[in-house]
C-alpha positions in Angstrom: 0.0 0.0 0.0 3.0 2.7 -0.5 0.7 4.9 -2.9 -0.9 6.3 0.7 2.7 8.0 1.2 2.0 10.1 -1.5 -1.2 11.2 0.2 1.5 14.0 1.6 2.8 15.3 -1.4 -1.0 15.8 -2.7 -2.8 17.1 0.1 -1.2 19.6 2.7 -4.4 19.8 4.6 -3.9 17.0 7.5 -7.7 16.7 8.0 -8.1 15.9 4.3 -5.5 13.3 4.5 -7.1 12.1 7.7 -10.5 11.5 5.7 -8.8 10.0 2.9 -7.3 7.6 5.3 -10.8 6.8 7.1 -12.3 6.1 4.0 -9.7 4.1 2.1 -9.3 1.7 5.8 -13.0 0.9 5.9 -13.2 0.4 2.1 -10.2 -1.8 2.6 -12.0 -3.8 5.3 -15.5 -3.6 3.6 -14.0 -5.2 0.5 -11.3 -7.5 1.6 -13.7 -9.0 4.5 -17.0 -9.4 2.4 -15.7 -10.9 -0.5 -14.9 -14.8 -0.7 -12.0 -13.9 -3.4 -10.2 -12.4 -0.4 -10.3 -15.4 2.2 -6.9 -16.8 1.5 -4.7 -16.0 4.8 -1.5 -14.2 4.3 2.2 -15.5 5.0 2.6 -14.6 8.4 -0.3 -17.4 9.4 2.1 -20.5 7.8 4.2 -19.7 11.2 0.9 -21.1 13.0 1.3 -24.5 10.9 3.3 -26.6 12.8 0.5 -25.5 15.6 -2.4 -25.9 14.3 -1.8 -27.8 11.1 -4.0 -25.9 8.2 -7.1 -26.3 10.1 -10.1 -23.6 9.8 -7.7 -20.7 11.4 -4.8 -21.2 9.1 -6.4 -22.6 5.6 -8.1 -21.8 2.8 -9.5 -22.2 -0.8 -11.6 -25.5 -0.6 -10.3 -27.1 2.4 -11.5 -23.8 4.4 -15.1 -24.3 2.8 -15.4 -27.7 3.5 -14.4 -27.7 7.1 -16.5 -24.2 7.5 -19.5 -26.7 6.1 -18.6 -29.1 8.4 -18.2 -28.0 11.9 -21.4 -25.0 11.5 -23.8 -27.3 12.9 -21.6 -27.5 16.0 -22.9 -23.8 17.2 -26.7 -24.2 16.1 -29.1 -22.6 18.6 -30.3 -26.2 19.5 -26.9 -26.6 20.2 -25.8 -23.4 22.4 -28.7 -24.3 24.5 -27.1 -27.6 25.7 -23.7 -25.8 26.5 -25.2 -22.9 28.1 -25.8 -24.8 31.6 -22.1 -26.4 31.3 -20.7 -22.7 31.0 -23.1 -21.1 33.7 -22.4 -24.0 36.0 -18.2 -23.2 35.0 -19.3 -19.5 35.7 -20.7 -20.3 39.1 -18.1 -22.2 40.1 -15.5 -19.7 39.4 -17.9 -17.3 41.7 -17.7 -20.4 44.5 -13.7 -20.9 44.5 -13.8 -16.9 45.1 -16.0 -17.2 48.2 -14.2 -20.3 49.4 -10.7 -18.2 49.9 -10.6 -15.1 52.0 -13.3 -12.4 52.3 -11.8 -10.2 50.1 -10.0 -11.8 47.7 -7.3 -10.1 45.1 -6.6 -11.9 42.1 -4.4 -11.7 38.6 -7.2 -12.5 36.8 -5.0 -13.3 33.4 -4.6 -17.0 35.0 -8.0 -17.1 36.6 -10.2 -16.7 33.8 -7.9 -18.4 31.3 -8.1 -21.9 34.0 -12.3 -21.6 33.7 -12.4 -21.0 30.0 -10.4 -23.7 29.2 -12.3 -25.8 31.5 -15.6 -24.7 29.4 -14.6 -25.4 25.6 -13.0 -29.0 26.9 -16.6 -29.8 28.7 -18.9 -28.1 26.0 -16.8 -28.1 22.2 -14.7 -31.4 23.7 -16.7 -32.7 25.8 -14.4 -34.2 28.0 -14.0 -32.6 32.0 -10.5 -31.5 32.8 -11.9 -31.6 36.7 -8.8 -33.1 38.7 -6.4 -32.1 36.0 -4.6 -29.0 37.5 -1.2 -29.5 36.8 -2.1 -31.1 32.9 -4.1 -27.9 32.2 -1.8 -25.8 33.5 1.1 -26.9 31.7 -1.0 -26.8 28.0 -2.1 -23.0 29.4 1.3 -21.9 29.9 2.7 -23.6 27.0 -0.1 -21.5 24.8 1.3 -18.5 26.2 4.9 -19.1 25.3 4.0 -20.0 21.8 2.7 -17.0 21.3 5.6 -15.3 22.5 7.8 -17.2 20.1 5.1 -16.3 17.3 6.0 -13.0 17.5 9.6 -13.7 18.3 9.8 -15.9 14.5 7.0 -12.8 12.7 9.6 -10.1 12.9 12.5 -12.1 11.7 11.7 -13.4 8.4 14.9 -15.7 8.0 13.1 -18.4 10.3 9.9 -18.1 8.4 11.9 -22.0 7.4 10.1 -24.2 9.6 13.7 -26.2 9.1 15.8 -23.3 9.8 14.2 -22.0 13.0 14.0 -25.5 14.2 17.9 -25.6 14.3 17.8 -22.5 16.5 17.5 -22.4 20.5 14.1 -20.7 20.2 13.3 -23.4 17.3 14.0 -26.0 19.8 12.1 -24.9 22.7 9.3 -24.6 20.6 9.6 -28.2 19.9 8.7 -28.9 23.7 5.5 -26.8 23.6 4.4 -28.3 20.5 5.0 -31.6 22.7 2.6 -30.2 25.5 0.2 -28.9 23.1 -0.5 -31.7 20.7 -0.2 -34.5 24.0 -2.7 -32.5 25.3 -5.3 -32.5 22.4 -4.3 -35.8 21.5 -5.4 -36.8 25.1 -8.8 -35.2 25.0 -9.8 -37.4 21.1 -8.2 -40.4 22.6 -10.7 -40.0 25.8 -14.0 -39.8 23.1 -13.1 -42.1 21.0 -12.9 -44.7 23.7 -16.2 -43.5 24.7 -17.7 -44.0 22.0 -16.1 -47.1 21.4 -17.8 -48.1 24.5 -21.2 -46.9 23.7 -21.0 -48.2 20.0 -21.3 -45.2 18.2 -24.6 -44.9 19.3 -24.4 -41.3 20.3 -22.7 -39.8 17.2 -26.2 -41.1 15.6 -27.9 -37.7 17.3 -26.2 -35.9 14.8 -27.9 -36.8 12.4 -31.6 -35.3 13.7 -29.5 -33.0 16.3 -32.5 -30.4 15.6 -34.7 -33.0 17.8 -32.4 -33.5 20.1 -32.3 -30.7 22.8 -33.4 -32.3 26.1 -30.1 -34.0 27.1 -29.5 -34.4 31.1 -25.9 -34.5 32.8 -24.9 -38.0 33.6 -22.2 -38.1 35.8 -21.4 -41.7 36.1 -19.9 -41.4 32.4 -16.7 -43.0 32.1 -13.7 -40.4 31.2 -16.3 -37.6 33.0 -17.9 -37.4 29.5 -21.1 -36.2 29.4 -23.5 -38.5 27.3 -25.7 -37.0 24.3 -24.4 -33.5 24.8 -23.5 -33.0 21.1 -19.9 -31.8 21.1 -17.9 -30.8 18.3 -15.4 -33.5 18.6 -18.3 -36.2 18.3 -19.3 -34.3 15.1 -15.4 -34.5 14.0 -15.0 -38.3 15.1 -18.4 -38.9 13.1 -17.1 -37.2 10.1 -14.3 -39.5 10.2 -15.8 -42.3 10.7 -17.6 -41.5 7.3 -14.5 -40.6 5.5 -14.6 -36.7 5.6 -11.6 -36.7 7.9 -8.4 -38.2 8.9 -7.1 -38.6 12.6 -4.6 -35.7 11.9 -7.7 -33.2 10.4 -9.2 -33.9 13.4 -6.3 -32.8 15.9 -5.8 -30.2 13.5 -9.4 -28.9 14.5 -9.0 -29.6 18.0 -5.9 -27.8 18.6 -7.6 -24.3 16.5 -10.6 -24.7 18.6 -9.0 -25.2 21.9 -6.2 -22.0 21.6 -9.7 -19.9 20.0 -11.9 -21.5 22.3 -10.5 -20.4 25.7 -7.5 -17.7 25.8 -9.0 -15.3 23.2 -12.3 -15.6 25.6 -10.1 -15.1 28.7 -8.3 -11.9 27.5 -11.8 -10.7 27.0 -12.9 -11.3 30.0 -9.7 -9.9 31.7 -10.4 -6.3 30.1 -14.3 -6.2 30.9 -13.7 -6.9 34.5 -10.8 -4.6 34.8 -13.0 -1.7 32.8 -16.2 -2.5 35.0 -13.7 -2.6 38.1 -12.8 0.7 37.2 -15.7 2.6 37.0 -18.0 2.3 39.9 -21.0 3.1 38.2 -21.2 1.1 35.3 -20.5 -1.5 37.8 -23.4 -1.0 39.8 -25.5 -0.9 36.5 -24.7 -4.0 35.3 -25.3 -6.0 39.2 -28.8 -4.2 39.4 -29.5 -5.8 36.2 -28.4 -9.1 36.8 -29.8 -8.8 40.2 -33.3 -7.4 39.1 -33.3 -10.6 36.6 -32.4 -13.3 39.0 -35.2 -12.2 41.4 -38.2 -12.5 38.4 -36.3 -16.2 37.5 -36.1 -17.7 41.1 -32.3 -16.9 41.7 -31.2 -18.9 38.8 -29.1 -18.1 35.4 -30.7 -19.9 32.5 -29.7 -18.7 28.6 -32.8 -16.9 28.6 -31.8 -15.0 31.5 -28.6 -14.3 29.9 -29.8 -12.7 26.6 -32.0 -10.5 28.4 -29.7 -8.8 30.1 -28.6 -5.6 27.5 -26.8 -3.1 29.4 -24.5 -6.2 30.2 -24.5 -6.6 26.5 -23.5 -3.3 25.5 -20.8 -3.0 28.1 -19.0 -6.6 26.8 -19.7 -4.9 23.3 -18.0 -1.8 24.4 -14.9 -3.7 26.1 -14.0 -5.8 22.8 -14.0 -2.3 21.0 -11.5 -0.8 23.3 -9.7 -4.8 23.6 -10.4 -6.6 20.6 -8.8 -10.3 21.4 -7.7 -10.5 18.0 -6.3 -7.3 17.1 -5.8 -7.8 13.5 -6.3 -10.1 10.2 -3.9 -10.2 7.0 -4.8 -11.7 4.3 -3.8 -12.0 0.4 -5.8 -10.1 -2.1 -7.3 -12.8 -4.6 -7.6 -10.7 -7.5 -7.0 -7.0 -8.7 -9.1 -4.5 -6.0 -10.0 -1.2 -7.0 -10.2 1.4 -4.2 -11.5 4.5 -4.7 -8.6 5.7 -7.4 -5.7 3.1 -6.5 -5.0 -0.2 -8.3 -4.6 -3.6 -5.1 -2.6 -5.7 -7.3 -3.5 -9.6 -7.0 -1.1 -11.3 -4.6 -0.9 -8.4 -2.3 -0.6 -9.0 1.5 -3.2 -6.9 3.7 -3.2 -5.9 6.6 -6.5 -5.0 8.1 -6.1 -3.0 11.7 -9.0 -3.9 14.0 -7.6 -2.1 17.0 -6.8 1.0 14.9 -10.7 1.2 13.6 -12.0 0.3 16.9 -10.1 3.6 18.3 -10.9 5.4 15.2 -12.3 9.5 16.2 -14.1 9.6 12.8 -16.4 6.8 13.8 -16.4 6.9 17.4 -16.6 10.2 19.7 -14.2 10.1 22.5 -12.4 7.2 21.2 -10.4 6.2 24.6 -13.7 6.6 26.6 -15.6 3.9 28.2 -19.2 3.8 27.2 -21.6 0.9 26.9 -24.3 3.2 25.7 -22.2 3.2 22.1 -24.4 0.3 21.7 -27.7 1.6 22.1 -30.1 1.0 19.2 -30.3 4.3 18.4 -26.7 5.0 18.2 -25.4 1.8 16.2 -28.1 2.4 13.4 -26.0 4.6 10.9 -22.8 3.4 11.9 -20.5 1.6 9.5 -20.7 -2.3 9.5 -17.5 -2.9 9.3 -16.1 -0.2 11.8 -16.8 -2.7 14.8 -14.8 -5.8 14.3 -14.3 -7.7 17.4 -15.0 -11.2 15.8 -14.2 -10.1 12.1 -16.8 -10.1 9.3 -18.1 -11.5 6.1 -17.6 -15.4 5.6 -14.3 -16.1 7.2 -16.2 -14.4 10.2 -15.6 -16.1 13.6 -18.0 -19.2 13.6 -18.1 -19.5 17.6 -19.0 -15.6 18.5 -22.3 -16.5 19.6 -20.7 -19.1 21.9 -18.5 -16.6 22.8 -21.0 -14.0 23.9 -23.0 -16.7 26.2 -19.5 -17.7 27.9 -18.5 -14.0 28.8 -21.8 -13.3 29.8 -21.9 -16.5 32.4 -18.7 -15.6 33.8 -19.7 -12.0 34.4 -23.2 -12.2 35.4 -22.5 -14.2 38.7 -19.3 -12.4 39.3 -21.0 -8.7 39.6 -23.9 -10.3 41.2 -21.7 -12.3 44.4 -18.5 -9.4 44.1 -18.1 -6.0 44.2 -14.6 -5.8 41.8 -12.4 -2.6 42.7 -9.0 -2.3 40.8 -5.3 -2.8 41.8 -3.8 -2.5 38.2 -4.8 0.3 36.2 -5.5 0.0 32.4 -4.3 3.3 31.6 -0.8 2.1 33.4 -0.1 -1.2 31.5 1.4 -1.9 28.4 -0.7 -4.4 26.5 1.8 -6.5 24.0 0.8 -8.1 21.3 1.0 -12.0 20.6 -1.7 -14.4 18.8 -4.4 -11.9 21.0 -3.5 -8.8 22.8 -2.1 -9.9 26.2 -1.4 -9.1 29.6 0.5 -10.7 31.9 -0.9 -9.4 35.0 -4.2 -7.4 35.8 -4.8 -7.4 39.5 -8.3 -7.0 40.6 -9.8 -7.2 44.0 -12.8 -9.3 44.6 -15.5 -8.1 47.8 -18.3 -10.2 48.6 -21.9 -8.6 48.1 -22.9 -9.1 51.7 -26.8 -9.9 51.2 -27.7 -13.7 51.9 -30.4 -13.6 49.1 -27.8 -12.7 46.4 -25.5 -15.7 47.4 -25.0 -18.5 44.3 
């Protein structure tokens, strides 16, 4: 894109070259994101490869579609509605090991949140429990982490771009051992379902097949390998798919090593950033538990998903927290053909960067850009606003296919959280450095948990 340089020589007038910025970014975006002719992931995502193979993150073309085709039916409605007690139970419990510690309880809550998300794709997308596992989970969680590190680490340094040459360096090498976490990991979690359903015949991959019909499951506890029976998972839909020839064991781990890094820590930085935000400022705070309080007493004191989409200021404020903290920060992609913007020529084969952080803080779409403010997302207020200046789970068909998912899980976690704690901040946003890895990244954001002290609003 160097022909924006010359914007300089052209125009003297800064705001003019401001405009001319606005509007060639969000054409960039509009086109790029919309178009299926776009969809083919740039250079920097082959880095990701020895990770996640080329599963729906990291491929394209054909393979992209087909997998996309596949794994949809894994986040039907019918489908969300037998997760959503597994990730408001997860959301409880995270509210119960906060009340089982100290009164007032302070806590980094970058490891805190990351331990309960993980714990809710494994038991809804996996559906395997990783109850009793501390140490395994731990190790895969802090292995994620340092992979991300060395993503960034290998991206600026374009001579190990070789998978063989960086694996001959020290950083190549250590990678090698987190790859060894990682994969034992997922390869542990298929291993546990297939036995299952080994056990059980195949009987329950069957439901897939009229999963429409199928929405009344019940826990069962008793379940070898803590699996719970006839919840439709998306590795039973990935196992069936094999077992009719669609996959292979490696597509499969492929899958279940995208889903599991996009399933929990994207969710958990989320989460880290909406607490901290809501932590620090009182009275959005307060907003948000009246809401979740005045809900809970019309439903008998208890969460249920219908509970949970009724809840819009809540909405608006998670809305307004993935503006300011977008998880994934940014998307590059290769242009497919020749894109015509405004008066300049995209040649075919050109790498793109699109800059979801930079439109999310963007003053010609949103007042006051650094400011706080759930009511952004008021009806009224979104109506004229550009699609594609609010990003937060990208757009168009490579869009991300578990926000929905997403949305439930942050609301769970939070709901309980505001409506058992009062959250007052130790670390400051406006003090930290957020870095940059496979999501934008903290290593430590404090917050300081104080019980509610009202007996009806206990869990």
């Amino acid at each position: 894109m160097e022909e924006r340089g010359d914007l300089s020589i052209l125009y003297q007038d800064h705001q003019v070259i401001r405009l001319l910025e606005m509007h060639f970014n969000i054409l960039l975006h509009e086109t790029i994101l919309s178009s299926t002719k776009h969809s083919e992931k740039s250079i920097f995502y082959d880095i990701l490869h020895p990770w996640f193979g080329t599963g729906l993150l990291t491929s394209g073309g054909a393979k992209w579609h087909s997998r996309r085709k596949i794994l949809t039916p894994t986040f039907h409605f019918n489908i969300l509605q037998q997760f959503i007690q597994i990730l408001i139970e997860e959301g409880e419990n995270m509210s119960k090991s906060l009340k089982n510690a100290e009164s007032t309880v302070v806590k980094n809550l970058v490891p805190f949140f990351s331990e309960h998300t993980l714990n809710a794709i494994c038991e809804t997308a996996m559906g395997t429990s990783l109850r009793g596992l501390g140490d395994f989970q731990q190790q895969y969680r802090e292995a994620v982490h340092r992979m991300g590190e060395l993503f960034i680490y290998r991206l600026f340094r374009q001579w190990l771009y070789s998978d063989w040459i960086f694996s001959l360096t020290s950083k190549g090498k250590e990678q090698k051992k987190m790859l060894k976490i990682l994969h034992g990991f997922t390869k542990r979690i298929i291993a546990e379902r297939k036995v299952y359903h080994d056990r059980t015949n195949g009987q329950y991959l069957k439901i897939f097949k009229n999963f429409d019909n199928d929405t009344s499951a019940k826990r069962d506890d008793a379940e070898p390998v803590k699996i719970r029976r006839k919840r439709l998972a998306m590795l039973d839909l990935l196992i069936a798919a094999s077992r009719d020839g669609l996959m292979t064991d490696s597509d499969i781990r492929e899958e279940v090593d995208t889903f599991m890094f996009e399933g929990h820590d994207t969710t958990a930085m989320g989460l880290c950033f909406i607490s901290a935000l809501l932590a620090e400022h009182k009275d959005i705070q307060d907003r948000v538990r009246n809401e979740v309080n005045t809900a809970l007493q019309k439903n008998e004191q208890k969460f249920t998903m219908k509970l949970l989409q009724d809840l819009p200021y809540l909405d608006r404020c998670i809305k307004e927290a993935l503006r300011l903290y977008p998880s994934v920060f940014a998307i590059s992609r290769i242009a497919g053909e020749d894109v015509k913007l405004q008066s300049y020529l995209v040649p075919a084969g050109t790498l793109l960067h699109l800059n979801i952080y930079g439109v999310h803080r963007d003053p010609n779409f949103w007042s006051n850009p650094e400011v706080f403010d759930p009511d952004r997302f008021l009806p009224e207020k979104i109506r004229h606003r550009h699609p594609y200046s609010y990003l937060p789970f990208s757009a168009g068909p490579r869009n991300c296919i578990g926000q929905r998912f997403a949305m439930l899980e942050v609301k769970a976690m939070i709901a309980p959280l505001v409506h058992n704690f009062y959250l007052e901040p130790i670390d400051y946003l406006k003090n930290l450095r957020p870095k940059i890895d496979l999501v934008i990244r903290v290593d430590q954001l404090r917050v300081k948990f104080i019980p509610v002290c009202k007996t009806n609003l206990s869990l």
